[in-house]
N, C-alpha and C positions, 0 to 999 in steps of 0.2 A: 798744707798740701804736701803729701810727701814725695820724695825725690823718686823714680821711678826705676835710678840706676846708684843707690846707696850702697846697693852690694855688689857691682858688682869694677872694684876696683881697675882691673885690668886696662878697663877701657875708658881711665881717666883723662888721660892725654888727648882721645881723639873725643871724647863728650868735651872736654874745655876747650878743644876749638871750636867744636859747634857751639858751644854757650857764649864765645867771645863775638865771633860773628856775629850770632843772634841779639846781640847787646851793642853791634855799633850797628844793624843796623835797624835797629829798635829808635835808638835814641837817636839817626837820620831822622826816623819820619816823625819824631818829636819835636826837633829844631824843625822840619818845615812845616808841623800844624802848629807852634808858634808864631814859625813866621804869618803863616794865612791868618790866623786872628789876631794879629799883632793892631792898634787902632782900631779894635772893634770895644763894644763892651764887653764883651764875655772871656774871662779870665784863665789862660791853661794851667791848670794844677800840675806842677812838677812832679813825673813817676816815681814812687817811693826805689828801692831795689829790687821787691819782690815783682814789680814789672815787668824786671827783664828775665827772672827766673825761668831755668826750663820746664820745669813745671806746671808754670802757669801761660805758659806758650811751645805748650810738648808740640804741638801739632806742625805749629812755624817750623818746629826744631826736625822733623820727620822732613819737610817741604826744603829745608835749606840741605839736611843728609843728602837729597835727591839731587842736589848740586852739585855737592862731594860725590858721588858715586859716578858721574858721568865727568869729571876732572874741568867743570867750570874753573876757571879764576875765583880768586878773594872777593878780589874787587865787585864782579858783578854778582858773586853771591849776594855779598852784603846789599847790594843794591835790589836783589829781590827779595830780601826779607825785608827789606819794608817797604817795596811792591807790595809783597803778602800781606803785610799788616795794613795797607791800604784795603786791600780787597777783602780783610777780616772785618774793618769798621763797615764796611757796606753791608756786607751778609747779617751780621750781629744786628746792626741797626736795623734791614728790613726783618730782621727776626724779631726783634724788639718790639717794634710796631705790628707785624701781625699776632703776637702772642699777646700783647698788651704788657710787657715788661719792661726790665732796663738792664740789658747786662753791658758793665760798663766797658768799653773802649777806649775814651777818652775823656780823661776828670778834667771837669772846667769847674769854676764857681757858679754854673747856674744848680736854682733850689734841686733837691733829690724830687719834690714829688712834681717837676715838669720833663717826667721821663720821657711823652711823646719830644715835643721838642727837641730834647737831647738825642733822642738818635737820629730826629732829621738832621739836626746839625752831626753830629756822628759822619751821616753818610755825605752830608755837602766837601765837611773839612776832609775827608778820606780821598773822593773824587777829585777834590782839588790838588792836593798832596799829590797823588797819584800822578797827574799830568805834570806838575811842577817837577817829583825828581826825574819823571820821563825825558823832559825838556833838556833839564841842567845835565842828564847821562848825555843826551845826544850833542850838546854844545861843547861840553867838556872833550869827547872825542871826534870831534869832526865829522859828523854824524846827521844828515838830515834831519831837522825838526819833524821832516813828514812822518818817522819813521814811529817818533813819540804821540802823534796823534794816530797812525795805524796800529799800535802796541795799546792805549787807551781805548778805541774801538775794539778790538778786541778782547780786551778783559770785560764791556761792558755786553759782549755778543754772550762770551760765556759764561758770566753768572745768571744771563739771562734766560738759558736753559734752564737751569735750574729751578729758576724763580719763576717761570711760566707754569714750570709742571705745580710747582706751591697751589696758583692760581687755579688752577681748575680745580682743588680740593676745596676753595675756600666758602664754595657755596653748598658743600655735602657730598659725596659720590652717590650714585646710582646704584651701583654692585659691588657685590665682594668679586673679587678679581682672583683667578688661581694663584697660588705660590708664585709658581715660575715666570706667570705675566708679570707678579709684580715687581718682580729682579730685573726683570728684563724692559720692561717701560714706564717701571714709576724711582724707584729705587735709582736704575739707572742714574735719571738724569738730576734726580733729589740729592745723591750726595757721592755716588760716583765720578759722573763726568764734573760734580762740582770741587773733588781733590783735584782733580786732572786742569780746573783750568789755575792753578798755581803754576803753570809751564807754558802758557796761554803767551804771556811777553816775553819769555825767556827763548821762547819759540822764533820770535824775531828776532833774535841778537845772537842767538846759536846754531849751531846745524842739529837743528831736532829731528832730522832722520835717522840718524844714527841710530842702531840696532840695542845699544844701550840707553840711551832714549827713550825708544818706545818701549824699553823692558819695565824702566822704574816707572812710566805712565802709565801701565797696565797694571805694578803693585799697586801703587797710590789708588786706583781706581775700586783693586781690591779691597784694600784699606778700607778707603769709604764703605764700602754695602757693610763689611763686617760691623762697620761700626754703626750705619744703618739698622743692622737685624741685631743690635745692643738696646740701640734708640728703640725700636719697636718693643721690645722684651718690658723695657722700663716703662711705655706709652699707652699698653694695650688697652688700659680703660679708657686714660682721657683722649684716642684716637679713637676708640668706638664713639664716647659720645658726641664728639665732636665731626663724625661723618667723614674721618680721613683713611687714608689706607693705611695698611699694617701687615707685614707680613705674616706675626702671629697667628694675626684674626683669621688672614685668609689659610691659615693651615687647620687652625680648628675648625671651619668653615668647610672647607674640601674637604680636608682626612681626617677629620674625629669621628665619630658617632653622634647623630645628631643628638642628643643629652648631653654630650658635653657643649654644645654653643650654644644649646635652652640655658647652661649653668650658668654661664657667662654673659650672657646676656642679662639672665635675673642677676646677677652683681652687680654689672652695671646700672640697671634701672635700679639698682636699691645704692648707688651711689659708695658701692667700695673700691677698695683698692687695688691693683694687680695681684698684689701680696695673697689677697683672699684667695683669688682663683688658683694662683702657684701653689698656695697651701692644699687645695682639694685633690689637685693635678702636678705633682711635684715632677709625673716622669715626664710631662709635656715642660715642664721647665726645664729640667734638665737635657732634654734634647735639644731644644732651641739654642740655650747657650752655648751646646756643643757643638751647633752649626754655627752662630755666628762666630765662636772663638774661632773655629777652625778655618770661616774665612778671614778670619782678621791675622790669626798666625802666618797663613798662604800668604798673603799679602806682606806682611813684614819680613820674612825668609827670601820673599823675593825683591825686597829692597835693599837688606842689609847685606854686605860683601859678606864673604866669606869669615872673613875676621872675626864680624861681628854678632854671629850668629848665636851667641848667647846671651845677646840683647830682648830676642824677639821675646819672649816668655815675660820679663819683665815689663817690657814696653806694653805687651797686652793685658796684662795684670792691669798695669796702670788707667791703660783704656776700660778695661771694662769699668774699675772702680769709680772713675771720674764720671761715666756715662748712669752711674748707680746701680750697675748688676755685682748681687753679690754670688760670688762664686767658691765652691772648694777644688776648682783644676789648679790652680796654682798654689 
């Protein structure tokens, strides 16, 4: 996977803090799912290096900047990045399980083809983890316990937005839904308010009213859709057949002509690729990308400081690549 900021030297200094960070506190929430299956049978595979890479945890690394940008301490950075990586195994895991795959989180020695299994334990050791370094933060600072199970209910209210709206797709939709409905009430709370709840505990140990605050909560949110209407671009077939929403679908559905959703549609029933329809309809591709890059740029311009502003272009490159849109804006 490649580095996303290879080139661009300047901002070596300030990417190796955030990589060091992201590496202790990585390897936190590794010594406590240790410790939780410590006496069990099931074995934790020690993370190679490329674990902690930013690369293969860009996102963590966008979620801990938002720390840095509002002048957290070290300390509890560290400590919500691997909050974060707790609340990565849960999502991952119930993604895992509603997709039928295994993207991994956490390598134990159980066999590769008992991938249900592995993410319910995924999401059991995560949730535990979770509460454990809650605990050990609040003891360590003279700090109510209560405060680690209202910081625990809360991270499990806000993934649970998220993972409600899942649920009502999973038995088909009804209609194609306008564009703008679908930013607005499905989108939303699919991968929106789901960047947003990375601040969900942070929110209890900070003064989260602050004006700079609710700035980077509102990129990060941005964040999400762009990378959303990424997701959609790359999805448009197996989210047709599968009865889910899509922002694409419902733009060729609203605003195309209808010939072009007969096209699409006979692709789908004849079991191809997006790739196929892109190819028929290059300028509907190339529009779409140019909306979501453009909301993934807005989003990144308004997280990164000033300084940093010749991050964003690179970072989205990255995104979109890792999401599987190929693009020539960058």
């Amino acid at each position: 996977m490649i580095n996303p900021f290879i080139a661009v030297g300047q901002y070596a200094s300030d990417i190796g803090m955030l990589e060091a960070e992201l590496r202790a506190g990585l390897k936190r929430f590794w010594r406590a799912a240790a410790t939780v299956l410590d006496g069990s049978t099931i074995q934790l595979v020690p993370p190679d290096q490329a674990t902690f890479s930013l690369p293969r945890n860009f996102f963590s690394t966008l979620f801990l900047y938002s720390y840095h940008r509002v002048g957290i301490p070290a300390e509890r950075r560290i400590l919500y990045a691997a909050v974060n990586q707790c609340l990565r195994g849960m999502v991952t895991g119930c993604d895992n399980l509603l997709d039928d795959e295994y993207k991994i989180t956490l390598e134990t020695d159980l066999p590769a083809q008992a991938h249900r299994f592995r993410s319910v334990l995924d999401i059991m050791v995560a949730d535990r983890v979770l509460f454990a370094l809650l605990v050990a933060h609040c003891q360590a600072h003279d700090l109510p316990v209560d405060l680690a199970l209202r910081a625990s209910t809360a991270s499990l209210q806000a993934l649970t937005k998220s993972g409600a709206q899942e649920a009502q797709e999973e038995g088909g939709i009804e209609e194609r839904l306008e564009p703008e409905v679908i930013l607005r009430t499905i989108h939303h709370y699919k991968t929106g308010v789901l960047f947003q709840s990375t601040w969900v505990i942070p929110a209890l140990f900070e003064e989260a009213t602050r004006p700079e605050v609710l700035l980077v909560q509102e990129a990060l949110y941005t964040i999400g859709i762009g990378c959303q209407l990424l997701d959609d671009i790359v999805d448009l077939m197996v989210d047709l057949r599968e009865g889910r929403h899509n922002y694409v679908a419902s733009v060729i559905a609203h605003r195309e002509p209808p010939a072009v959703w007969q096209r699409l549609t006979a692709l789908v029933a004849a079991d191809q690729t997006a790739d196929y329809f892109y190819a028929a309809f290059p300028e509907i591709s190339t529009r779409m990308q140019t909306e979501a890059l453009a909301m993934l740029e807005s989003g990144l311009r308004a997280l990164f400081a000033d300084k940093h502003q010749g991050l964003v272009r690179p970072a989205a490159a990255f995104i979109a690549d890792r999401i599987g849109v190929q693009t020539s804006r960058y």
